[in-house]
MARZATI-459226 format. One line per 5 residues: their letters; for each residue z, x, y of N, C-alpha, C, O. Coordinates in steps of 0.05 Angstrom, whole numbers, plus 5000, padded with zeros to 4 digits. Each point is the difference from the previous one (the first is absolute). Example, Ala and Ser with C-alpha at 12.3 -4.5 7.8 and 13.67 -1.06 7.14 Angstrom:
BEGIN
as> 5156 5264 4886 5000 4982 5024 5000 5018 5024 5013 5021 5000; 4973 4972 5021 5001 5016 5024 5014 4985 5022 5004 5010 5022
END
This chain:
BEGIN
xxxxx> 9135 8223 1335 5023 4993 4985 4996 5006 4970 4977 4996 4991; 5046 5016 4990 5000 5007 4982 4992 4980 4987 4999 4978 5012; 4992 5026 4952 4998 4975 4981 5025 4988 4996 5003 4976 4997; 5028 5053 5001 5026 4987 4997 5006 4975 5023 5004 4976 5003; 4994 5046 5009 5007 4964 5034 4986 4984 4998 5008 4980 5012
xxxxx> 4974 5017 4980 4985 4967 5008 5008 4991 4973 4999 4976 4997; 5009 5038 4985 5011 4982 4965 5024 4991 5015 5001 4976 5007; 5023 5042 4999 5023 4988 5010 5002 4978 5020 5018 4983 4999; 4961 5016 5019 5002 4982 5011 4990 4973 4994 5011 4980 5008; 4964 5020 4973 5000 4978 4986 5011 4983 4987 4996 4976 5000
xxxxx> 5030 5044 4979 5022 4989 4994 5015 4985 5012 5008 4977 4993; 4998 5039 5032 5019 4987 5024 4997 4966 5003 5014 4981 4996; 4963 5025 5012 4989 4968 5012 4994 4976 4977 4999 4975 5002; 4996 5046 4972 5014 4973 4969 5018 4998 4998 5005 4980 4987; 5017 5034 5019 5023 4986 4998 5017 4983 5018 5023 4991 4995
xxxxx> 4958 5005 5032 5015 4986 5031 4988 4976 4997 4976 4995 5001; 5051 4982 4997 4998 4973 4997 4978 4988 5005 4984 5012 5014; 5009 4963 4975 4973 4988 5023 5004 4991 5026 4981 4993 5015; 5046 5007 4992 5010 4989 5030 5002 5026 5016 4994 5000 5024; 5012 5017 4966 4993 5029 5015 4974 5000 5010 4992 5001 5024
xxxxx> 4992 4999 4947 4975 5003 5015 4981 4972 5020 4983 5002 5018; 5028 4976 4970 4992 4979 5028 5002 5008 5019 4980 5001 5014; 5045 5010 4997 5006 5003 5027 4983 5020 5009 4987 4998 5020; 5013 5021 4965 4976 5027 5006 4968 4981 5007 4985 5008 5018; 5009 4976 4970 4973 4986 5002 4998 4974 4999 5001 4989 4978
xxxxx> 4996 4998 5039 5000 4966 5002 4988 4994 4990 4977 5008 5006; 5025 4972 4970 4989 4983 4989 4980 4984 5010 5005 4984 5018; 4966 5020 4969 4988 4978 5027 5006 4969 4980 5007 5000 4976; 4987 4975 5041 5001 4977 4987 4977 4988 5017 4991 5015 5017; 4998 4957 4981 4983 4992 5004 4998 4975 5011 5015 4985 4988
xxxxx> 4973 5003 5029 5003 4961 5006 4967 4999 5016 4981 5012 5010; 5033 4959 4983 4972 4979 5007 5010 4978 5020 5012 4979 4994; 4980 5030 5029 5001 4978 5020 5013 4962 4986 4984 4986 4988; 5035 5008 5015 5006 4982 4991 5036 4995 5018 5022 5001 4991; 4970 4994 5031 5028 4997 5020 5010 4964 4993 4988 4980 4991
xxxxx> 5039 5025 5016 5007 5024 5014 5024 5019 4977 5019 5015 5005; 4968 4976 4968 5014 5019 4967 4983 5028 5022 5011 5012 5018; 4973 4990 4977 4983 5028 5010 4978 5000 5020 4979 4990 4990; 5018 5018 5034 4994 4997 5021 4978 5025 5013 5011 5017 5015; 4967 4986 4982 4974 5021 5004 4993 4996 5025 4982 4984 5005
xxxxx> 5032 5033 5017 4983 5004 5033 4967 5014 4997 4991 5012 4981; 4999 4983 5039 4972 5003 5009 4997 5036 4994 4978 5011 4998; 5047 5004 4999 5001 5028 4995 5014 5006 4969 5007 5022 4991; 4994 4963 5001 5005 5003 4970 5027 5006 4992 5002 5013 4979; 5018 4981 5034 5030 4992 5012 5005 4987 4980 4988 4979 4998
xxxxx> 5028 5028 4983 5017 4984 4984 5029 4987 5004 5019 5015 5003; 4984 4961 4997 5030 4992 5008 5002 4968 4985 4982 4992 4986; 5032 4999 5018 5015 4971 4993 5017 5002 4984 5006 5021 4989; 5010 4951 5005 5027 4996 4979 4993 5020 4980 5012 5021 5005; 4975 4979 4977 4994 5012 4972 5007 5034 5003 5018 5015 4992
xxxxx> 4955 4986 5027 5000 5023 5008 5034 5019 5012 5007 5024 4997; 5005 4953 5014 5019 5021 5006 5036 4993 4981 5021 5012 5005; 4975 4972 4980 5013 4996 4975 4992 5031 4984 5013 5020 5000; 4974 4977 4995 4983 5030 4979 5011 5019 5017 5020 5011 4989; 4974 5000 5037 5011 5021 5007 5022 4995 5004 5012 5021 4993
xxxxx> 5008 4961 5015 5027 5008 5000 5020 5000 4979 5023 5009 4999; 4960 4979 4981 5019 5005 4969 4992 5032 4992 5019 5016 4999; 4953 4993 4995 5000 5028 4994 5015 5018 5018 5012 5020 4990; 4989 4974 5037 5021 5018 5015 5023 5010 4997 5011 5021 5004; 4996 4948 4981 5030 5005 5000 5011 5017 4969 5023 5007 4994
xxxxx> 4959 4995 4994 4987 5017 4976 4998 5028 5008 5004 5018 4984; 4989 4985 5041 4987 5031 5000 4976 4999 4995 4991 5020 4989; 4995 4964 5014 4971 5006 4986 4979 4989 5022 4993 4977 5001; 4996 5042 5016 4978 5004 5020 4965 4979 4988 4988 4999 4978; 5008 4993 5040 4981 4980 4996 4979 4990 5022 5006 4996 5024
xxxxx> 4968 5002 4964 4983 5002 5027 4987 4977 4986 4999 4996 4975; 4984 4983 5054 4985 4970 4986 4962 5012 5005 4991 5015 5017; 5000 4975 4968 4967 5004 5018 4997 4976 4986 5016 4990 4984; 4957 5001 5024 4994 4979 4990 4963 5010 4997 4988 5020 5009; 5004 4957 4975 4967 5004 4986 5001 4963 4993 5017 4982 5000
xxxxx> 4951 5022 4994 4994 4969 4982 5011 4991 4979 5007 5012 4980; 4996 4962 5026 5029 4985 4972 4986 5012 4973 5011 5011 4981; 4960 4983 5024 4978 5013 4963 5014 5029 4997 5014 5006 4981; 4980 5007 5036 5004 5027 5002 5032 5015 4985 5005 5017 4982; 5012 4964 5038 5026 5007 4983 5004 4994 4980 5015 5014 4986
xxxxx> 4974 4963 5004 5011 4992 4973 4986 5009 4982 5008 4999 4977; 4967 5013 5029 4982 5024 4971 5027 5019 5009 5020 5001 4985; 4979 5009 5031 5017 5028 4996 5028 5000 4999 5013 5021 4998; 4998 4958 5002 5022 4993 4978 4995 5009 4976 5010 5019 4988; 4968 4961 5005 4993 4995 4974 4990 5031 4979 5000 5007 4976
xxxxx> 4994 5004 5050 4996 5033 4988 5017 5021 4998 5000 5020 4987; 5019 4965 5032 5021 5030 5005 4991 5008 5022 5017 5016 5008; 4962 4981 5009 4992 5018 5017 5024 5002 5032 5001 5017 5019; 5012 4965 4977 5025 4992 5021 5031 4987 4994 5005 4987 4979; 5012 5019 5038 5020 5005 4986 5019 4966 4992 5014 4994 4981
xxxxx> 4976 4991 5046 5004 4974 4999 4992 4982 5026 4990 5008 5021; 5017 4967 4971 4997 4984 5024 5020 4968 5006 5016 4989 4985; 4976 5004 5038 5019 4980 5005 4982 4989 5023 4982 5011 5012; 5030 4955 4992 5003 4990 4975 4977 4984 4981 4979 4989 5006; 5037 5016 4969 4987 4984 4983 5010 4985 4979 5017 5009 4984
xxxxx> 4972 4964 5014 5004 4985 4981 5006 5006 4967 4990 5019 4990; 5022 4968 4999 4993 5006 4963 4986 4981 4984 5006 4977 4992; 4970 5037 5003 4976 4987 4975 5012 5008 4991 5018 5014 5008; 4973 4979 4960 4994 5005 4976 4982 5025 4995 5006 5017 4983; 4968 4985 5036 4977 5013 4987 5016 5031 5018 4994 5020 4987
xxxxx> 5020 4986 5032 5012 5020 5013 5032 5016 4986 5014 5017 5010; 4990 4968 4966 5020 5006 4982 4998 5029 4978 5016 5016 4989; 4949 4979 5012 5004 5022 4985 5004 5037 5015 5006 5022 4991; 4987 4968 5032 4998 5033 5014 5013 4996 5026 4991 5012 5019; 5030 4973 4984 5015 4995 5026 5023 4999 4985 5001 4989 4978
xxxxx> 5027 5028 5037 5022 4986 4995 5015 4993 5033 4998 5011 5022; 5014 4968 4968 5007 4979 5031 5032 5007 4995 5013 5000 4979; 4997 5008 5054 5023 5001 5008 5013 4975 5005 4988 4978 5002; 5036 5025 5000 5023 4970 5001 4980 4984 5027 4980 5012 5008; 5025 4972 4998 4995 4977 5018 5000 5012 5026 5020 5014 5005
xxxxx> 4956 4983 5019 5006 5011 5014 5011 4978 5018 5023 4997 5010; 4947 4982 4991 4997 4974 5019 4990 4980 4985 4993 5004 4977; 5007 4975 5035 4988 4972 4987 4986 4990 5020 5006 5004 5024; 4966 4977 4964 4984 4988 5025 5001 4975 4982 5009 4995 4978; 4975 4985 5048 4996 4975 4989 4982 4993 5001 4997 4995 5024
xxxxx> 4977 4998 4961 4976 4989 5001 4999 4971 5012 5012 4982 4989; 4976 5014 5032 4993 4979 5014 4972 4988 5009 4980 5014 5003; 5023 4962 5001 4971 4999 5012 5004 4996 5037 5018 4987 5010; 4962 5027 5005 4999 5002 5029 4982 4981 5010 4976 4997 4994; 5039 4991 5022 4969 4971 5009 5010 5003 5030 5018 5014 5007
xxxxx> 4971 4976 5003 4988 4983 5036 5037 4986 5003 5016 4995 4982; 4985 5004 5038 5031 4986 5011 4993 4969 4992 5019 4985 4999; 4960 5006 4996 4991 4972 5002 4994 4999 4976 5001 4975 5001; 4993 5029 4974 4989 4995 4983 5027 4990 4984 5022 5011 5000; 4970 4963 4986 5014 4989 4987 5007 5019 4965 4981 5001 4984
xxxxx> 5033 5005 5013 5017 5007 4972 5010 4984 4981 4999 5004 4976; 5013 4973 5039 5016 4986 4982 4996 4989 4977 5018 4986 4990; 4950 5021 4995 4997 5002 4968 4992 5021 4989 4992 4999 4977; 5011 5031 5041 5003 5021 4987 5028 5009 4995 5013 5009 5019; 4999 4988 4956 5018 4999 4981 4997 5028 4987 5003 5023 5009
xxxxx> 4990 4967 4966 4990 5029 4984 4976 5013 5008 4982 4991 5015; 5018 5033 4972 4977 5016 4998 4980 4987 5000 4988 4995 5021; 5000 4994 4950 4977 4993 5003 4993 4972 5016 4980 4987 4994; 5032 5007 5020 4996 4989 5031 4977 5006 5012 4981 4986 5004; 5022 5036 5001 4978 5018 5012 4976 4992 4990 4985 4999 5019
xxxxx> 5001 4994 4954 4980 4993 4999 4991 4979 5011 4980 4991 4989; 5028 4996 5031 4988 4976 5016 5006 5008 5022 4997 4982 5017; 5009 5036 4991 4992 5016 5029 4975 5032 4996 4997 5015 4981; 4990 4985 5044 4990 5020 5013 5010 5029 5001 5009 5009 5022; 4991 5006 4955 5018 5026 4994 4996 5020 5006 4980 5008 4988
xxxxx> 5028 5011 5028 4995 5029 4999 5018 5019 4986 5021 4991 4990; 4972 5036 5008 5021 5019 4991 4980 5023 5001 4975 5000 5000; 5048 5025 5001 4987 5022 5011 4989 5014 4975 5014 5005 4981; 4963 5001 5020 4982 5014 4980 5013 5026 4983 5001 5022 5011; 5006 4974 4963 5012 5027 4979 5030 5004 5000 5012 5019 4990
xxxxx> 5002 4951 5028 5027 5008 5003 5010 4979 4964 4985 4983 4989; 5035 5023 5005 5015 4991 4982 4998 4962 4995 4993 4986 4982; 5017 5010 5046 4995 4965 4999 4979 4998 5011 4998 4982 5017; 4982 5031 4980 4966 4989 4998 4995 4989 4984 4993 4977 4998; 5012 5051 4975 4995 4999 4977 5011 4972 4980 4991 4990 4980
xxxxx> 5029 5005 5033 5026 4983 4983 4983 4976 5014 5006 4981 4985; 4978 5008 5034 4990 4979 5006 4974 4995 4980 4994 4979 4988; 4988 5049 5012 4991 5000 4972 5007 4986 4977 4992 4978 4993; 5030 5042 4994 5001 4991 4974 5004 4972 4998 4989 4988 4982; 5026 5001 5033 5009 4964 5001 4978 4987 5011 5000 4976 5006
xxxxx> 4976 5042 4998 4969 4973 5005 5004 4994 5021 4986 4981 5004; 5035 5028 5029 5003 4989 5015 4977 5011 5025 5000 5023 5008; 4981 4955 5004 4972 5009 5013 5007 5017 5022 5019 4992 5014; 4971 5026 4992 5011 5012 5032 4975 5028 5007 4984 5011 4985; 5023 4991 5045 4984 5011 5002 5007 5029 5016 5014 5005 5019
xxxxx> 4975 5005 4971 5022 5036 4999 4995 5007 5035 4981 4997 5015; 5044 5014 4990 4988 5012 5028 5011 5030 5001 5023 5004 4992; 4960 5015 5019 4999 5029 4998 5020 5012 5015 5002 5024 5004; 5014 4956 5006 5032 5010 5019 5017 4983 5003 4996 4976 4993; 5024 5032 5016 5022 4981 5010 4997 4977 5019 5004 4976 5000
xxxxx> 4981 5053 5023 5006 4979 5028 4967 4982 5002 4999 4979 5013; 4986 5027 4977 4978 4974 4990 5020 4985 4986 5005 4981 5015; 5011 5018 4965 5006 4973 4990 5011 4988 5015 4994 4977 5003; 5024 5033 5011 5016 4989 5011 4991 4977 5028 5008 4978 5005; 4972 5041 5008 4972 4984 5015 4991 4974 4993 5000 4981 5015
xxxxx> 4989 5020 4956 4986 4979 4991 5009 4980 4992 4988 4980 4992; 5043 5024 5011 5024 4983 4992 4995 4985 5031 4989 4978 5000; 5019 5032 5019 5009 5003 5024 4973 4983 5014 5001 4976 5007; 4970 5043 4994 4984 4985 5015 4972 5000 4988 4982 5012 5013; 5010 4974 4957 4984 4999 4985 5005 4979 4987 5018 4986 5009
xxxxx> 4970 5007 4967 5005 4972 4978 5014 5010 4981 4997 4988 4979; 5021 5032 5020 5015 5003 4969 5030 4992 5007 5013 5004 5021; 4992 4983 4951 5024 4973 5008 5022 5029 4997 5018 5002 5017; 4978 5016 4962 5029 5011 4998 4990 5031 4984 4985 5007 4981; 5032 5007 5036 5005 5022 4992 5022 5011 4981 5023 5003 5008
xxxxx> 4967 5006 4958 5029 5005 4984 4999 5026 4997 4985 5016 4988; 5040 4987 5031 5011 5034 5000 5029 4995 5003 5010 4978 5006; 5004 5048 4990 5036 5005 5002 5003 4982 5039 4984 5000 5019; 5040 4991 4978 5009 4985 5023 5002 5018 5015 4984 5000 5018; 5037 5026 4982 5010 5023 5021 4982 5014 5015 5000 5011 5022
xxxxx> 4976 4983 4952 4973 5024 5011 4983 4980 5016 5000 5007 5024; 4985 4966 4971 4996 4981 5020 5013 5004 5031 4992 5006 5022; 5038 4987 4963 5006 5002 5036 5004 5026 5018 4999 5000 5024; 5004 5011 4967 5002 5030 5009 4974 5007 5011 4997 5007 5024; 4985 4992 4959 4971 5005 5019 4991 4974 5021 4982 5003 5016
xxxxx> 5031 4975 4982 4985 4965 5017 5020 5018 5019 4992 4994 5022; 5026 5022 4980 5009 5010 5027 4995 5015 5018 5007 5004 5024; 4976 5007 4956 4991 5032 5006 4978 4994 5014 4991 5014 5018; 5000 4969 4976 4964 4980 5006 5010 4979 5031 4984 4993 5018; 5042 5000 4979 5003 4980 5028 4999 4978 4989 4997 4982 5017
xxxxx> 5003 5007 4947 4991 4975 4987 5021 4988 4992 4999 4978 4989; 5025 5038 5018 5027 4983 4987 5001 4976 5007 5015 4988 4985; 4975 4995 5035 5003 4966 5008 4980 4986 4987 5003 4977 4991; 4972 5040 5006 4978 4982 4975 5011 5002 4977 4992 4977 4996; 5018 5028 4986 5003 5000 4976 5030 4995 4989 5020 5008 5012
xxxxx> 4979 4979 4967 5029 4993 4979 4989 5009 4979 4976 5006 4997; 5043 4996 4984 5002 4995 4978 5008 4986 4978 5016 4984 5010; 4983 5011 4963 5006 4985 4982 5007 5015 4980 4986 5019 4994; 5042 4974 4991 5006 5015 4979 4995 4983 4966 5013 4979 4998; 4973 5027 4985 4996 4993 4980 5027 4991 4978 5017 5017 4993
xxxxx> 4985 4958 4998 5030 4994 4988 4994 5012 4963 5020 5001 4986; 4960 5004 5004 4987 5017 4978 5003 5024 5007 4994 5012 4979; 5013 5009 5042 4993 5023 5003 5028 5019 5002 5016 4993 5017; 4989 5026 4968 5031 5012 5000 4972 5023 5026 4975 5000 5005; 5057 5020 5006 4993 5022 5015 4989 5025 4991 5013 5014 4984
xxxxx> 4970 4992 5021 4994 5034 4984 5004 5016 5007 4991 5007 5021; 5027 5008 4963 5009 5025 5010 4984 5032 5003 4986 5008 4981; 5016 5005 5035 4995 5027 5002 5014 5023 4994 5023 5000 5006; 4968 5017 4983 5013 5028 4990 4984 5029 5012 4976 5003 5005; 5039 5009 4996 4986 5035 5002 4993 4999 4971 5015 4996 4981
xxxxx> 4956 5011 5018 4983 5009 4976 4997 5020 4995 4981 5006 5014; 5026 5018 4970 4990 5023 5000 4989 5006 4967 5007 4990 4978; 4976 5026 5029 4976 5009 4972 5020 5012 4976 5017 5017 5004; 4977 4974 4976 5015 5006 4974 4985 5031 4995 5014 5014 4985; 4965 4996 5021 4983 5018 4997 5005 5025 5020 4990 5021 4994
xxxxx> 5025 4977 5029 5002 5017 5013 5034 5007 4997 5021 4987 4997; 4970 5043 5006 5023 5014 4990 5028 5005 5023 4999 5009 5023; 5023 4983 4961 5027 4993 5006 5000 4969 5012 5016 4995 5019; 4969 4988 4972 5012 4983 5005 5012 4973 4994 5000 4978 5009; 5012 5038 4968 5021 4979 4984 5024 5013 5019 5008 4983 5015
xxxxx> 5004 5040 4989 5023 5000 5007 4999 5001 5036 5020 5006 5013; 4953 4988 5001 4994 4991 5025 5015 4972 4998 5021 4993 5012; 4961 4989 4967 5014 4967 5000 5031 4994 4996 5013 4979 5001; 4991 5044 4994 5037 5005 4996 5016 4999 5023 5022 4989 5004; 4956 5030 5015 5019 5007 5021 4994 4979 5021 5016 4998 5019
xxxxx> 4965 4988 4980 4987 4977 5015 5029 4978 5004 5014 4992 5019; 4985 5004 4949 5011 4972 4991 5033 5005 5013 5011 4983 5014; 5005 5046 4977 5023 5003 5013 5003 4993 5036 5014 4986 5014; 4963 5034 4991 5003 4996 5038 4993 4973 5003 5009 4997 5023; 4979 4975 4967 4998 4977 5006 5029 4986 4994 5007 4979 5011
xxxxx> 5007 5032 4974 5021 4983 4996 5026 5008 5021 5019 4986 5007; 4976 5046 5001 5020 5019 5022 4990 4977 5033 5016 4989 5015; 4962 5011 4986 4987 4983 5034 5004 4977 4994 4998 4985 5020; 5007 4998 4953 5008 4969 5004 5035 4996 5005 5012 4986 5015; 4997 5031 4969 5034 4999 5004 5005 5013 5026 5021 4991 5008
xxxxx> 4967 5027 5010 5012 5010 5021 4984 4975 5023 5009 5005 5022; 4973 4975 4979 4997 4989 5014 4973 5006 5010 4987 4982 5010; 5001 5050 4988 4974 5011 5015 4969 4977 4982 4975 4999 5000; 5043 4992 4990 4968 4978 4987 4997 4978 5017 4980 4998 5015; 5042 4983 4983 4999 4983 5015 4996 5005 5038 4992 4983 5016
xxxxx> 5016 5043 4990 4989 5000 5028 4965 5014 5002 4988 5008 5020; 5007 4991 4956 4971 5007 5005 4985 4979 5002 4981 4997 5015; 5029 4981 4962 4982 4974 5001 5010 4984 5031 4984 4985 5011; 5038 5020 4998 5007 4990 5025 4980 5006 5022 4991 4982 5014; 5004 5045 4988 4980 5004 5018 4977 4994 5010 4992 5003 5022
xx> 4997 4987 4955 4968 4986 4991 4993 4971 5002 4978 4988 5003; 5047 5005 4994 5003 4969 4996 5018 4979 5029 5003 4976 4997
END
C-alpha cells in the first residue's frame, strides 16, 4: 500500500465518531466478583444486575462492550494508570476522585450485619454496635477498611463464602457486608434459613457507579454516552426488568 493510502486512510478513521468506532471494537470493562451487582462463574463469566445495566444502556447507545474481570488491587492500579478503560461496580471515595470519573447512579446496596437465625440483635442499633460483637469482614473490601478507620475489632476473612460460614458454623457473631450480596450467595451456598440480617439506623445506602479512568482515552465522551443510555433503559422500563430478574 502506497504512503498516499495509508495517509488517507488514517484521516478517515480521525474523523469517524467515537461511537463509530466503539461499535468497530468493544470496549473492554472490568468487575470483581461481588453478586449479585456483578457475578464471576468458575469460567470467568461475567453477569449480574450491574453488569447488565452497563450493557444495556451502552447498547442502546450503539456502543459495543465486553466485561473481563481481574483482582479488585489490580483494577484499581490500572484505573489509576489508565491502563483500562473502566469498571463496575464501584463505590465513591474521596482518595478515587482524583483519576476516576463516576457515571450517574447505577445501584444502591445496604450495609448490614449477617448473624445466625438465633442470635439476638436487639441492641445492635448503630454501627458501632458491632464493637461488642464478634466481627468479620472480607479482607481489602471498602467496609473492611471503614471498620478500620472507626477502631471497629474484626477479623478479616479471605472470601465471601468463609464469612459467611463462620457466621453460619463458627464463633463470629456477624458478618458486615452489602445485604443483596449476603443473600444472594447464603443461596447460592443452601444458607438462606441460617442467616438474617440487621440493618444499621446510622447507616444511609451506598451507591455504585460505572468507573471509568480519567487517563484513558475517550473517555469523557464514553461517560456521556453511558449516562444517556442509563436514562433511555430506566424510562423504557429495560432497568427495572433487569433488577426484576435477580431479585
Amino acid at each position: 500500500m502506497s504512503l498516499c493510502i495509508q495517509r488517507f486512510f488514517i484521516v478517515i478513521l480521525s474523523l469517524l465518531p467515537f461511537s463509530a468506532l466503539a461499535e468497530q471494537t468493544p470496549i473492554e470493562l472490568f468487575a470483581f466478583d461481588y453478586p449479585p451487582y456483578t457475578i464471576v462463574n468458575e469460567q470467568s463469566q461475567v453477569s449480574g444486575i450491574d453488569v447488565d445495566v452497563v450493557t444495556a444502556a451502552f447498547s442502546s447507545v450503539g456502543v459495543s462492550i465486553v466485561f473481563k474481570t481481574a483482582p479488585w488491587k489490580r483494577i484499581l492500579k490500572n484505573l489509576e494508570h489508565g491502563y483500562i478503560a473502566g469498571y463496575t461496580s464501584c463505590a465513591r471515595r474521596p482518595e478515587r476522585e482524583p483519576y476516576i470519573l463516576f457515571s450517574d447512579k447505577v445501584s444502591e446496596a445496604n450495609q448490614v450485619a449477617v448473624v445466625a437465625t438465633k442470635t439476638d440483635v436487639r441492641k445492635l442499633t448503630n454501627l458501632m454496635d458491632l464493637q461488642h460483637y464478634k466481627v468479620t469482614a472480607i479482607d481489602g473490601w471498602a467496609i473492611q477498611k471503614e471498620l478500620t478507620k472507626k477502631g471497629i475489632k474484626h477479623i478479616k476473612a479471605p472470601d465471601m463464602d468463609s464469612a459467611i460460614r463462620s457466621v453460619v458454623f463458627r464463633d463470629i457473631d456477624a458478618l458486615y457486608i452489602g445485604e443483596l450480596t449476603a443473600l444472594y450467595r447464603a443461596q447460592q451456598l443452601g444458607l438462606e434459613d441460617k442467616i438474617k440480617t440487621k440493618r444499621f439506623a446510622d447507616k444511609q445506602s451506598a451507591t455504585f457507579y460505572l468507573c471509568l479512568s480519567k487517563l484513558y482515552p475517550g473517555n469523557p465522551e464514553l461517560l456521556q454516552q453511558f449516562n444517556t443510555g442509563l436514562k433511555r433503559i430506566k424510562k423504557s422500563g429495560e432497568f427495572d426488568a433487569i433488577y426484576n430478574k435477580y431479585l
